[in-house]
C-alpha positions as CSV (number, residue, x, y, z in Angstrom):
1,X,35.6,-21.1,-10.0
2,X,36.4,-22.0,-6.2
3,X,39.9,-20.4,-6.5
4,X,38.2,-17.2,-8.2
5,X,35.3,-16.8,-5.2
6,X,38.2,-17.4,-2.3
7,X,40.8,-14.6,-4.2
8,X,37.5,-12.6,-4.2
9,X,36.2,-13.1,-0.3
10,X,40.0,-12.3,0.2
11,X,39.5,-8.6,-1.8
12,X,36.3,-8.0,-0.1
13,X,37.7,-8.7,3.3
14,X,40.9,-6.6,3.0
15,X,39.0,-3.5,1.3
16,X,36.6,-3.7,4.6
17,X,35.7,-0.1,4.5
18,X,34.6,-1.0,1.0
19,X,32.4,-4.0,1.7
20,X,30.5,-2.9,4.3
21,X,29.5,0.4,2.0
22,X,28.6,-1.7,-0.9
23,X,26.4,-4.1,1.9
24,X,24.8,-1.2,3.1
25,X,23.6,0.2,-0.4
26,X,22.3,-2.8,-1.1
27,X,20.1,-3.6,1.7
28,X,18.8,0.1,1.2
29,X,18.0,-0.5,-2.0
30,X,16.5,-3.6,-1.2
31,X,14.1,-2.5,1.4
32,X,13.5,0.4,-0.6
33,X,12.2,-1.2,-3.9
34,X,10.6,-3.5,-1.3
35,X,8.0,-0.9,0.6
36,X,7.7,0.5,-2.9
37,X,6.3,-2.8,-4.6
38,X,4.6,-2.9,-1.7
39,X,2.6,0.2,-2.0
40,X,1.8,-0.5,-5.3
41,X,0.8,-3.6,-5.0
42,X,-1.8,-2.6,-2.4
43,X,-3.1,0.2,-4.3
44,X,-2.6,-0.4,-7.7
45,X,-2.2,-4.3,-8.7
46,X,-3.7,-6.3,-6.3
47,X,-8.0,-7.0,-7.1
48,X,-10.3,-6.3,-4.7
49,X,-11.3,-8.5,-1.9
50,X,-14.8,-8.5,-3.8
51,X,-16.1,-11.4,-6.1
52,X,-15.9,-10.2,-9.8
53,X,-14.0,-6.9,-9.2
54,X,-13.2,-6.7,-13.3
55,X,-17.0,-5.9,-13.5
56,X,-17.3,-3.3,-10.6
57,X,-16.7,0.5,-11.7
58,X,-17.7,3.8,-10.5
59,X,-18.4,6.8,-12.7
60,X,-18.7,10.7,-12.5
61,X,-19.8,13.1,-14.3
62,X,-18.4,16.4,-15.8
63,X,-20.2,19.7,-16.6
64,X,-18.4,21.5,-19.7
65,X,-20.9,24.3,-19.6
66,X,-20.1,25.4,-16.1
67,X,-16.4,24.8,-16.2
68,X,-16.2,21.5,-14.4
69,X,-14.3,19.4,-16.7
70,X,-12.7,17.0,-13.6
71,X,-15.0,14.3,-12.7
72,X,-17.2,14.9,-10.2
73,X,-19.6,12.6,-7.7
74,X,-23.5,11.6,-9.0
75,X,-26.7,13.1,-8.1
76,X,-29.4,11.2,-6.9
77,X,-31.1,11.9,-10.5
78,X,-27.9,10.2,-12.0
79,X,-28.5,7.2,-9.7
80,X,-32.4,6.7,-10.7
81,X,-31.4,7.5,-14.7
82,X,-28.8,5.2,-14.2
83,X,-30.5,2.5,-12.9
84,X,-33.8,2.9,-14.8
85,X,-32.6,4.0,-18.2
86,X,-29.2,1.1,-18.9
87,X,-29.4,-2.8,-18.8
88,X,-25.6,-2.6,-18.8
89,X,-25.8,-2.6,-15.0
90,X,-27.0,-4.9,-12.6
91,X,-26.6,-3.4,-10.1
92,X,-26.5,0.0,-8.8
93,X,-25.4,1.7,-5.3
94,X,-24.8,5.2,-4.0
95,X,-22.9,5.6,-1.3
96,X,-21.6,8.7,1.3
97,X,-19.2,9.0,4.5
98,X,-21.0,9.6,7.6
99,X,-20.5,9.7,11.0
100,X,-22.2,8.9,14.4
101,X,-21.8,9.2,18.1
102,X,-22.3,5.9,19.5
103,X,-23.8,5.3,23.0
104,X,-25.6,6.9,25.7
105,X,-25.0,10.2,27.1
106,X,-22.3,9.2,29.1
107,X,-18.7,9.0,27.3
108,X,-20.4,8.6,23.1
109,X,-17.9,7.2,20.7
110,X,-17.2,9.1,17.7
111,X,-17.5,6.1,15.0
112,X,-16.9,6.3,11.0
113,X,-19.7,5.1,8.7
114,X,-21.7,5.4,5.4
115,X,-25.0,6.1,4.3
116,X,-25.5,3.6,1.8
117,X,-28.5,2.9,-0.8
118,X,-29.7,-0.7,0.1
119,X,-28.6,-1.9,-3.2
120,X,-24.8,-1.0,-2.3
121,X,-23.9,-4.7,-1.5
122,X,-25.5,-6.2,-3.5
123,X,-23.1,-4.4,-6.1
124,X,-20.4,-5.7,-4.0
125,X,-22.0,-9.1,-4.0
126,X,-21.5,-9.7,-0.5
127,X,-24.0,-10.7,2.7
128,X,-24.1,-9.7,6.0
129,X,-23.0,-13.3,8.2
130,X,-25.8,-12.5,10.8
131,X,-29.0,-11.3,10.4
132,X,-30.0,-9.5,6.6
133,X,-29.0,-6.6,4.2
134,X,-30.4,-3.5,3.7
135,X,-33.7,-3.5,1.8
136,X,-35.5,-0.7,-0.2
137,X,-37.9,-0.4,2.8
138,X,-35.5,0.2,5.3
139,X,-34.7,3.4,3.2
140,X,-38.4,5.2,3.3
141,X,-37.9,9.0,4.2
142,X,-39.1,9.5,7.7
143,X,-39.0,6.1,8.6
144,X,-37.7,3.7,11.1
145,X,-34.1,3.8,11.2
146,X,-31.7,0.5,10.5
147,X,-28.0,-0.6,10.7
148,X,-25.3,-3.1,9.5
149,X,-22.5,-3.6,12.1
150,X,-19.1,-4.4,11.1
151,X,-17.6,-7.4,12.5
152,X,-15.2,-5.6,14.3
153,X,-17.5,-3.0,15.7
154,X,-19.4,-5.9,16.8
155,X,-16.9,-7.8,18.3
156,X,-15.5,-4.8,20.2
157,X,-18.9,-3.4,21.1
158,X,-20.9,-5.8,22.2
159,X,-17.8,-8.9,23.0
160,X,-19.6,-11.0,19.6
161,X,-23.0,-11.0,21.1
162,X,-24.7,-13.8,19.6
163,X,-28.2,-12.3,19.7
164,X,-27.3,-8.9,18.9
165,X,-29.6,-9.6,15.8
166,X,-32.6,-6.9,16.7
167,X,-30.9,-4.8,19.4
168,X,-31.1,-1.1,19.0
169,X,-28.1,1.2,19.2
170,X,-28.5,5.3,19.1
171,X,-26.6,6.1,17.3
172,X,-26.1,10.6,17.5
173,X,-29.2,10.2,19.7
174,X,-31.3,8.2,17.5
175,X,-32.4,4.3,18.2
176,X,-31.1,2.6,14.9
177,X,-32.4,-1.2,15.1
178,X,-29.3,-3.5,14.4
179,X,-30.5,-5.5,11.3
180,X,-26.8,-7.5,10.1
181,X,-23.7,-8.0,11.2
182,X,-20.8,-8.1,8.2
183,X,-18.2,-10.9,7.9
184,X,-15.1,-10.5,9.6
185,X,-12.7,-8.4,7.0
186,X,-15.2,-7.0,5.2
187,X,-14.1,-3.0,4.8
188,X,-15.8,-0.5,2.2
189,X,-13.4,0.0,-0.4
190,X,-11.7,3.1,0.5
191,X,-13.2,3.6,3.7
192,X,-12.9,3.0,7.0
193,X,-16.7,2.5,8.1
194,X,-17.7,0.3,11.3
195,X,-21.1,0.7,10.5
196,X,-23.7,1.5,7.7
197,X,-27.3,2.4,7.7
198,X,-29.3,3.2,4.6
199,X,-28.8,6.4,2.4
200,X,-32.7,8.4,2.7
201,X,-33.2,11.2,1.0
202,X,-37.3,13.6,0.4
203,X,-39.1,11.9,-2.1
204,X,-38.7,15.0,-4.0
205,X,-35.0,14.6,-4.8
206,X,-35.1,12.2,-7.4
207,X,-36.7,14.8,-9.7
208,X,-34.1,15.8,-12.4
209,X,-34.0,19.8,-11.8
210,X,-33.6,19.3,-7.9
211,X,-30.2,17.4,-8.1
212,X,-28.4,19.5,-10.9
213,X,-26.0,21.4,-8.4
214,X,-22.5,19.2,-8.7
215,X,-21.6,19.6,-5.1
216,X,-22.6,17.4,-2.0
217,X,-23.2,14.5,-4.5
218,X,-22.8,10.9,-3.4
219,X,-20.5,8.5,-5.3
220,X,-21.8,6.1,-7.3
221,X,-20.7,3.0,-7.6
222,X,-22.1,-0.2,-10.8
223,X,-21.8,-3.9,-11.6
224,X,-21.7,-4.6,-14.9
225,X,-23.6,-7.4,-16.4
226,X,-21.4,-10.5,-17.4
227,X,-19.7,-9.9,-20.6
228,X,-20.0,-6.0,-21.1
229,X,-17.1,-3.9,-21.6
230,X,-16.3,-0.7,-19.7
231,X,-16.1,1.6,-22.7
232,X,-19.5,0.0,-24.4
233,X,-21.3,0.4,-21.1
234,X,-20.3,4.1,-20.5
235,X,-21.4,4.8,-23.9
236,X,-24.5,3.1,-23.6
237,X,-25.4,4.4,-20.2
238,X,-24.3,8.4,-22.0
239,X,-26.1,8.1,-24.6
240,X,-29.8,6.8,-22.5
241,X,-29.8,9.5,-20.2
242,X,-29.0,12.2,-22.7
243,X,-32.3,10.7,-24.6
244,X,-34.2,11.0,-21.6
């Protein structure tokens, strides 16, 4: 076996030309497949950096009668049915990009957020790591307006400010009161967000005729209660709003 790997070191270093072509494929393929796996790995395979993300789903909704047959975003209507009509859920979030400029009327920064219903981390079972969540309150039309920092946002804002807890920020001219602060790598899953304040909408919008248009809808996103499958829980959820 030694005699056959020296006779073959001895062709590879005579056919030189040969060798280094054969090197060079196969580091290119290498590196390839590599980034590849890579990709897919991050966006396919690996879970989310959530607790339980088997049970955490999002659904849209289709429209055969006026030619939407691709899913599209909920309502607020589908977000009240949905959480009113179903036990298959226990939780229940709605969720939209926004965006803010941040500071005073000097030099504003343009920063990337979400409106979010206060329920949205609780589906996502995680807590701010200073101060408190979102609560229903906080999301009262014409109200006083709240915000969750992200820990980077934080960090590079206000250089970790340990009693940031209370402070207001205006955010596109508006004092927001800063209620949390989010744990350091927490990011909204396919977003890049550095802050979040709660999703308000006119009393009013809740009723079922004023949400029926399919555009300008928020995605929803649910938790399913511990042992329910995805395909009995989108039944289940079909068939109690089409009762309602």
């Amino acid at each position: 076996m030694i005699q056959d790997l020296r006779f073959g070191l001895k062709l590879l270093w005579k056919e030189k030309g040969f060798t280094l072509t054969a090197l060079a494929t196969l580091a290119l393929c290498i590196g390839a497949n590599t980034a590849i796996f890579t990709v897919l790995h991050a966006v396919l395979l690996a879970p989310l950096p959530f607790a339980e993300p088997q049970r955490l789903v999002t659904i849209g909704n289709i429209y055969p009668g006026a030619g939407i047959t691709r899913s599209v975003q909920s309502s607020i209507p589908d977000y009240f049915d949905r959480r009113k009509l179903t036990d298959v859920f226990d939780a229940v979030a709605l969720r939209t990009a926004a965006g803010y400029d941040a500071g005073g009327e000097g030099a504003p920064v343009r920063i990337d957020a979400e409106q979010v219903t206060p329920s949205y981390f609780d589906v996502l079972r995680v807590s701010p790591m200073m101060g408190r969540s979102l609560t229903e309150t906080d999301a009262v039309f014409l109200k006083n307006q709240y915000v969750i920092l992200s820990y980077g946002m934080w960090r590079d804002l206000y250089a970790r400010d340990p009693q940031i807890i209370g402070k207001q920020i205006r955010l596109s001219g508006f004092a927001h009161q800063i209620v949390g602060v989010m744990p350091e790598g927490f990011t909204s899953p396919g977003s890049k967000a550095k802050l979040w304040v709660p999703l308000v909408w006119h009393p009013r919008a809740n009723r079922r005729r004023s949400g029926r248009s399919p555009n300008k809808r928020p995605p929803c996103a649910y938790h399913l209660v511990p042992g329910c499958g995805y395909a009995i829980s989108l039944s289940t959820c079909a068939k109690s709003v089409a009762s309602e």
